[in-house]
C-alpha positions as CSV (number, residue, x, y, z in Angstrom):
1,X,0.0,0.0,0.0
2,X,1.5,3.3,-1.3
3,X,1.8,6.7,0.2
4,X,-1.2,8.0,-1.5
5,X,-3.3,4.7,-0.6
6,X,-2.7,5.7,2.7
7,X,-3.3,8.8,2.7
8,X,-6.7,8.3,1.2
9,X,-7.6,5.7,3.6
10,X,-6.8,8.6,6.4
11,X,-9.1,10.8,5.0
12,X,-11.7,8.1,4.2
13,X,-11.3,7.3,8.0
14,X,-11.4,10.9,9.6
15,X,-15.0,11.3,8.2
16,X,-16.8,10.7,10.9
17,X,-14.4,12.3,13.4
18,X,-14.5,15.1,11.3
19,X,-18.0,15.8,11.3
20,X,-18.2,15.0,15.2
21,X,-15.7,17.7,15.5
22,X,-17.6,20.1,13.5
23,X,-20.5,19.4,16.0
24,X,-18.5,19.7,19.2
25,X,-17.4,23.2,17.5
26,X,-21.0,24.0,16.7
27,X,-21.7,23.7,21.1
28,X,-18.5,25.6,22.1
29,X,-19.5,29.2,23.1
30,X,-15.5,30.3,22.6
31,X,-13.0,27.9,20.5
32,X,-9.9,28.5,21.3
33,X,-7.0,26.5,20.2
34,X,-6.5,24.4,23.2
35,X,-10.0,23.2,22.4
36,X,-10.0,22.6,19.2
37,X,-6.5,20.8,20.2
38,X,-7.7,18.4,22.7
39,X,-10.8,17.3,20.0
40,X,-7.9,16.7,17.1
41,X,-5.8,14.8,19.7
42,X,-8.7,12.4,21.3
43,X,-9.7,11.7,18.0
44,X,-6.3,11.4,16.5
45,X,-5.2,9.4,19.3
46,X,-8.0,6.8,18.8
47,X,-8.0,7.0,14.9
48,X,-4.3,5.6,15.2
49,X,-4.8,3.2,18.1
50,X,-7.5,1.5,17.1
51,X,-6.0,-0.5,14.1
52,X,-3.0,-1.2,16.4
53,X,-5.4,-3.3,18.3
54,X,-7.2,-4.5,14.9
55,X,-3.8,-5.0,13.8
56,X,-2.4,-6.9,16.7
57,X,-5.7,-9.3,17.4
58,X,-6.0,-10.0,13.4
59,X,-8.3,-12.7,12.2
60,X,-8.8,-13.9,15.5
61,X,-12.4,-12.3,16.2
62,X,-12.7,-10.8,13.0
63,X,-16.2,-12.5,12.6
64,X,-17.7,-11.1,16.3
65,X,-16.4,-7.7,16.0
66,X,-17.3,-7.0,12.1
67,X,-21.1,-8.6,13.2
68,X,-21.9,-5.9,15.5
69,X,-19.2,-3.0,15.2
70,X,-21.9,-1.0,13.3
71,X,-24.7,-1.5,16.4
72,X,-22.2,0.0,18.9
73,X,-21.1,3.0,16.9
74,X,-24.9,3.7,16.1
75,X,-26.0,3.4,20.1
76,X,-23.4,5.5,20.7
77,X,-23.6,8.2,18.8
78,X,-27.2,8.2,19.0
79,X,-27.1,8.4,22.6
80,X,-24.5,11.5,23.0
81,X,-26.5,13.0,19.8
82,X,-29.8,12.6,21.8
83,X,-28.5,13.8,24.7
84,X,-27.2,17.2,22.7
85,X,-30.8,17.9,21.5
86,X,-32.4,17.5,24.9
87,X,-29.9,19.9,26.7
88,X,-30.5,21.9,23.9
89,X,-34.5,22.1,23.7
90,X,-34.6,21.9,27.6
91,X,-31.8,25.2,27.3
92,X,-29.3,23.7,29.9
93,X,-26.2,25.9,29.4
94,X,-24.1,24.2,31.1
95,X,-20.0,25.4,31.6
96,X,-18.8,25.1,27.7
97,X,-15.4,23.7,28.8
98,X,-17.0,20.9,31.1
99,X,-19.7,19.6,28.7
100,X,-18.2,19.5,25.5
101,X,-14.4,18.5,26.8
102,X,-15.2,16.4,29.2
103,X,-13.4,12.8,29.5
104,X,-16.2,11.0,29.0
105,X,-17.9,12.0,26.5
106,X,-15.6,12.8,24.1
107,X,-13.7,9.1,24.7
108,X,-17.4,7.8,23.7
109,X,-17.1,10.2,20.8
110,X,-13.5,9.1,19.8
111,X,-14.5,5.2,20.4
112,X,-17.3,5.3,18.4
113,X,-16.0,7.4,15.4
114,X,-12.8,5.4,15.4
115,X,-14.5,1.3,15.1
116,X,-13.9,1.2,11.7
117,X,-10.7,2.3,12.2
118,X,-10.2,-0.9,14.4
119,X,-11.5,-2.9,11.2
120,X,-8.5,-1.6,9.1
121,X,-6.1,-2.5,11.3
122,X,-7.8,-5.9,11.4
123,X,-7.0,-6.0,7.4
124,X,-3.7,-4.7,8.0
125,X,-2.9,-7.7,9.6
126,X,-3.2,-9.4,6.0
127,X,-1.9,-7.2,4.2
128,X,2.3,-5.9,3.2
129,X,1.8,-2.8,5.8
130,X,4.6,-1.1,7.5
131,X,1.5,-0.5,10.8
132,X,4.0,2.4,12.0
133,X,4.1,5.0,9.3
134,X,0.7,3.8,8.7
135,X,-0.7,4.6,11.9
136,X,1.2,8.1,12.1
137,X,-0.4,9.0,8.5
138,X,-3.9,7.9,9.8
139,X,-3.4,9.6,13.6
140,X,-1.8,13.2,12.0
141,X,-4.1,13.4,9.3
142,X,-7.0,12.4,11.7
143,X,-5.7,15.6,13.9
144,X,-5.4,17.9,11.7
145,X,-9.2,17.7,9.7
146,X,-10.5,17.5,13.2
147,X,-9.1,20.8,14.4
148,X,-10.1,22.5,11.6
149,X,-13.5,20.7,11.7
150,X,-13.9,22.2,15.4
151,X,-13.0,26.0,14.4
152,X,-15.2,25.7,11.4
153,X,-18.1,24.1,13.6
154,X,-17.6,27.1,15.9
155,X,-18.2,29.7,13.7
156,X,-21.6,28.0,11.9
157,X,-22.1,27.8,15.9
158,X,-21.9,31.7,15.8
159,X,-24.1,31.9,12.8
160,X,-27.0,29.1,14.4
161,X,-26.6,29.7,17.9
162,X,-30.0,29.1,19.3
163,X,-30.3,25.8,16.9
164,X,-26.7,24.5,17.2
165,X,-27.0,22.0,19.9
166,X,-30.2,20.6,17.7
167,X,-28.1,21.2,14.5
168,X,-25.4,18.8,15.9
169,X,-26.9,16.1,18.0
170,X,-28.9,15.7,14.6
171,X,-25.8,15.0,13.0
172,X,-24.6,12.8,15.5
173,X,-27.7,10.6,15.1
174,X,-27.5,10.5,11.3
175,X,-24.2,9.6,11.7
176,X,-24.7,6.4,13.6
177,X,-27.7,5.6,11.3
178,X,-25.5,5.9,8.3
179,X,-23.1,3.8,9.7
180,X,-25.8,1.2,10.6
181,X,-27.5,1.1,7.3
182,X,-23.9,1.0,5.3
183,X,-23.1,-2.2,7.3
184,X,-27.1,-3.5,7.2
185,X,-27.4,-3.3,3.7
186,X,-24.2,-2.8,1.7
């Protein structure tokens, strides 16, 4: 797999976590870039690590994981995107650095966005790939989109305000439902 390939498959994978960083831009009152940092580095963390594990557990549960990867990224991202649209219709404003940046639900974010991820690394396993410079492409590229993703998200936040939390919890939920219907019936 050539330099390009890669690259391509970076980009290809970043998709998601690209769009769930435009959405955690769209809720930040004030992105600064220690914000938009920490969102390109949880999900370029995870975009990286996750076909080390694929890469490193191979064939082995291939099966298992592939049969229900799609139903835990869907929950998931339905769930957080849920949440986003109640605290925003209910008009919770709670602190912008503790509900957007907070562990936990931004490593559900990265976890979900990142499964397929884990399925590359899986075909990794079989393939000629050097997993290091592989992983480094995937992880920097992943960073990069995703802290560009969160400034742009902030300033359509500026623009929406009143309808961003809405605006992005609904993305959130079409996310996971694309991602369920592309493994359902493709």
């Amino acid at each position: 797999m050539g330099l390009i390939e890669l690259f391509l498959m970076a980009v290809g994978l970043s998709m998601d976590a690209f769009a769930v960083s435009v959405c955690k831009g769209l809720a930040m009152k004030k992105c600064t870039w220690a914000k938009a940092g920490i969102v390109g580095l949880y999900f370029g963390v995870f975009q990286a690590g996750m076909p080390v594990i694929g890469y490193l557990l191979g064939s082995q549960f291939k099966e298992i994981i592939t049969s229900i990867d799609h139903w835990i990224a869907f929950i998931l991202l339905a769930l957080i995107g849920g949440n986003m649209i109640r605290e925003a219709v209910r008009g919770e404003d709670e602190d912008d650095a503790d509900c957007n940046l907070a562990l936990p639900h931004v490593l559900l974010l990265a976890v979900a966005t990142s499964i397929d991820a884990f399925a590359v690394g899986i075909t990794f396993a079989f393939l000629k790939v050097d997993i290091l410079s592989s992983i480094a492409i995937i992880g920097v590229t992943t960073f990069v989109l995703c802290f560009a993703a969160v400034y742009l998200g902030s300033k359509l936040g500026s623009l929406l305000k009143k309808y961003a939390g809405i605006l992005g919890g609904v993305i959130l939920i079409l996310i996971g439902a694309r991602i369920l219907i592309e493994h359902l019936f493709f």
